[in-house]
N, C-alpha and C positions, 0 to 999 in steps of 0.2 A: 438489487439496489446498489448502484455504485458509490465506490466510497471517496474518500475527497483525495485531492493530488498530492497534496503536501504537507506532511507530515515530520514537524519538526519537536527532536530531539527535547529533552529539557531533564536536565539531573534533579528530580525530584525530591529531594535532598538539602538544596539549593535555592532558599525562600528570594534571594536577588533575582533569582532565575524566571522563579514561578512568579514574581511579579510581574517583571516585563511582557510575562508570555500574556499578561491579561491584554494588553494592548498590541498585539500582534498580530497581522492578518493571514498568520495561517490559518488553512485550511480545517489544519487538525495536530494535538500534539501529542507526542508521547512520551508520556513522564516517565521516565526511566528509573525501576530499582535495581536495572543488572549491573553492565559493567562500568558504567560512571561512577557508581556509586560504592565508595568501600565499604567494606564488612561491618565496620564499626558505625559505620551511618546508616543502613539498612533502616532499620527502628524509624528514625527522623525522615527518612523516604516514604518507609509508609504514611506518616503521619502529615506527609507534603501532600498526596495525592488527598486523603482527604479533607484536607481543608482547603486546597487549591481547586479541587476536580469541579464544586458548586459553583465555583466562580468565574470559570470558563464559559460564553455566552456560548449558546446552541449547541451544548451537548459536543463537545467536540473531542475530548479526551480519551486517550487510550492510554495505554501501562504496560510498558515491558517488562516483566516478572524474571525474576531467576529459575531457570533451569532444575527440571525436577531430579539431577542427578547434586545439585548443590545443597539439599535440602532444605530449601530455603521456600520452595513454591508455594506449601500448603500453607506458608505466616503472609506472603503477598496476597494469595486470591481471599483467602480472609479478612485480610484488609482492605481489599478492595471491590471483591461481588459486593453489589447491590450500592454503592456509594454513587451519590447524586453527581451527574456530568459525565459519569466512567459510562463511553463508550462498547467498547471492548477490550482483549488482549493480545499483545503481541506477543508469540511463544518465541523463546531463542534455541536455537540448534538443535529443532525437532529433526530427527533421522527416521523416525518410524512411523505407522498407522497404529499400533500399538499406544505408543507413547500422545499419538493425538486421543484415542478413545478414551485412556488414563486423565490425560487433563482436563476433556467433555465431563468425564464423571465427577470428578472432583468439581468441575464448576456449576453442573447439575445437583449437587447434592446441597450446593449453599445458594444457588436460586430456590430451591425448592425452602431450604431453612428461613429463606429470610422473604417468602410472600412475592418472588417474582417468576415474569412467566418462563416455562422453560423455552432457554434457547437466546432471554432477551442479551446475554453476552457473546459477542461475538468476537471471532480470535483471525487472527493472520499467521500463518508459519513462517520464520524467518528460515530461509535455505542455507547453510550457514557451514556445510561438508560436502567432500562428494558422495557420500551415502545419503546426505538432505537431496543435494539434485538427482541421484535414483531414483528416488524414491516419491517424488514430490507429488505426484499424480495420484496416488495408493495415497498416500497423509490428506492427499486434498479431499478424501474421501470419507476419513475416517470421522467426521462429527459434521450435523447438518447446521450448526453453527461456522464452521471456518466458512468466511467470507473472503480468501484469498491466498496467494501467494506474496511472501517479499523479496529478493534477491541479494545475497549478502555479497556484495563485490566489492567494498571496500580494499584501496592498497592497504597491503598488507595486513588484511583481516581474515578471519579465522577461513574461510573458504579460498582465499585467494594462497593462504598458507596449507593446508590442507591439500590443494591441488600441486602446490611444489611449483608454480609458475610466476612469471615476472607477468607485473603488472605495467599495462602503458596505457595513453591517453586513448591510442587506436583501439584496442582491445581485443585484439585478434586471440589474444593467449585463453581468456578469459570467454568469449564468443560462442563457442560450446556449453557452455554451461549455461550462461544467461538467456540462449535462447530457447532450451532445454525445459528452465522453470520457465519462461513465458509457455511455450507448448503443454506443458503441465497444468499451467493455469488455466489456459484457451480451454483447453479440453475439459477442464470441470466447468466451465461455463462460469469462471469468474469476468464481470465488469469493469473489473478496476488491476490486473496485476503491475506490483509496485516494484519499482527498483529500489538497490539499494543507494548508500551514503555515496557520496564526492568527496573524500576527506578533506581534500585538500582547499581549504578557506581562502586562500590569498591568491588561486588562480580562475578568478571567475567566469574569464575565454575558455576555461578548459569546462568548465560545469555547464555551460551553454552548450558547449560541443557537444560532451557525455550525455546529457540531455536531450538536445536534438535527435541523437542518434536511439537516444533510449524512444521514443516515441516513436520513429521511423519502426523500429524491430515489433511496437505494439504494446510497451508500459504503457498506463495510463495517469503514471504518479512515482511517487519515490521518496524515501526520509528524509532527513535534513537535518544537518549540525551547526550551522549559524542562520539567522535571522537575514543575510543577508541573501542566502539563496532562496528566499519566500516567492519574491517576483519575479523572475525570472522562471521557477519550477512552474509556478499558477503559469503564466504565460506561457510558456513552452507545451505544456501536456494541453492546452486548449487548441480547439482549431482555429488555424487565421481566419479571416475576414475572407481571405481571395478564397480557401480549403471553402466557408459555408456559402460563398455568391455560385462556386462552381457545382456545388452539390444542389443547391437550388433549384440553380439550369435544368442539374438533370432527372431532378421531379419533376417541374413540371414538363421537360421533354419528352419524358415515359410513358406520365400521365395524358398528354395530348394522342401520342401516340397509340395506348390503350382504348383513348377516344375513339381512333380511326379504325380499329382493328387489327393494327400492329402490335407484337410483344418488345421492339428492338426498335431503333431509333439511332442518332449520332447526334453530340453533341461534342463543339471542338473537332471535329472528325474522329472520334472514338467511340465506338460501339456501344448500345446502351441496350442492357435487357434489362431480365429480374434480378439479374445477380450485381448489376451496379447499381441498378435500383434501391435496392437490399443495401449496399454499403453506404448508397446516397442517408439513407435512412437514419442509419445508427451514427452515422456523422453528425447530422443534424439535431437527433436525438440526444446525442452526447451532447451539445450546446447548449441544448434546453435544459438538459439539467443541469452543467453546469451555473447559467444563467439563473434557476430557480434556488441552486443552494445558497448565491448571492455572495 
């Protein structure tokens, strides 16, 4: 089941915050108890998620938790398994299969305490070291709850420090790694892998571009830290208009020609078997659901 494009940020903590987000057409949010949120507010975070998570129309909410090396995890997913609207969760700077099996169980053990089915929480790994990008394929394996990979590429965020590299708009420095977790994700057969954050708020040519490009390489989504990269995210990870007339063509090109006893065909002058077939397909597919989640 693919998950929704855009996924924005909110300091759950932050009852200004959580109110806006009721009128916001994201996709999907994610209330954050990690690093927005200081120590001292943790408490008032959890108690954001649930009195905010009900009021979020269609179920859209997910929760970034602290890190089970913070010891903070086991007071988050208690406060938050089984709360009405809660999604699933975002793990932060998982590095191992280990550490994914560890937080299955722990979340398996409070579905089962509190009357849900197992498995109804569903988690993303943020990639967030370069021990997370090793490894991302083995973690993507470790619980049949993870629904995904997310890509921690933020300037100067903990992965882009970790690897010792400067970050720029191109992202050549960077480019190894992010294609890395996409290949990670491909290969577990996720729908949806997500990129990470744009930090940067005030260059919104530059978040179209990072964007543009994140969809060319194969995200099909990505976080978000202001309300103002909502439309343009939703827009960009969709297919254009010209992407679903050309993919149209070349169903029903294929299909006529399967009519006649051909497997291959041309449309445009470019070759059509099964295997664009196949791509015409999930292109198209991909529209329909975006179209149905509305």
């Amino acid at each position: 089941m693919p998950l929704p494009r855009s996924f924005l940020y909110v300091p759950a903590n932050r009852e200004k915050f959580l109110e806006k987000a009721l009128g916001l057409a994201s996709d999907a949010f994610i209330f954050d108890l990690e690093d927005s949120v200081p120590v001292p507010e943790k408490d008032n975070a959890r108690a954001g998620v649930k009195a905010y998570a009900p009021k979020v129309a269609g179920e859209r909410v997910w929760v970034r938790t602290n890190g089970l090396e913070t010891g903070m995890a086991e007071a988050d997913l208690d406060a938050v398994i089984g709360v009405k609207g809660v999604v699933g969760v975002f793990l932060p700077k998982v590095e191992s299969k280990d550490e994914v099996i560890r937080w299955d169980q722990m979340i398996s053990a409070l579905e089962k305490t509190r009357g849900l089915a197992a498995g109804t929480t569903r988690l993303v790994l943020s990639i967030e070291s370069a021990k997370g990008v090793l490894n991302a394929y083995d973690m993507s394996l470790g619980a049949a709850r993870v629904a995904s990979l997310t890509f921690g590429g933020a300037q100067d965020g903990d992965l882009n420090t970790d690897l010792g590299c400067v970050w720029s708009i191109d992202g050549p420095e960077m480019m190894h790694a992010r294609c890395h977790t996409l290949l990670c994700a491909r290969a577990a057969r996720f729908d949806t892998p997500l990129d990470g954050v744009f930090s940067n708020v005030r260059d919104p040519e530059g978040f179209e571009q990072d964007t543009a490009l994140s969809r060319r390489l194969g995200y099909r989504g990505r976080k978000l830290i202001h309300p103002s990269q909502i439309e343009p995210c939703n827009r960009l990870y969709a297919p254009s208009q010209k992407e679903l007339d050309y993919y149209t063509r070349v169903l029903e090109a294929f299909e006529k020609a399967l009519a006649q006893g051909s497997a291959s065909t041309t449309v445009d002058g470019k070759m059509i078997d099964v295997a664009m077939a196949n791509a015409a397909r999930r292109v198209l597919d991909e529209a329909a659901a975006l179209k149905k989640a509305g």
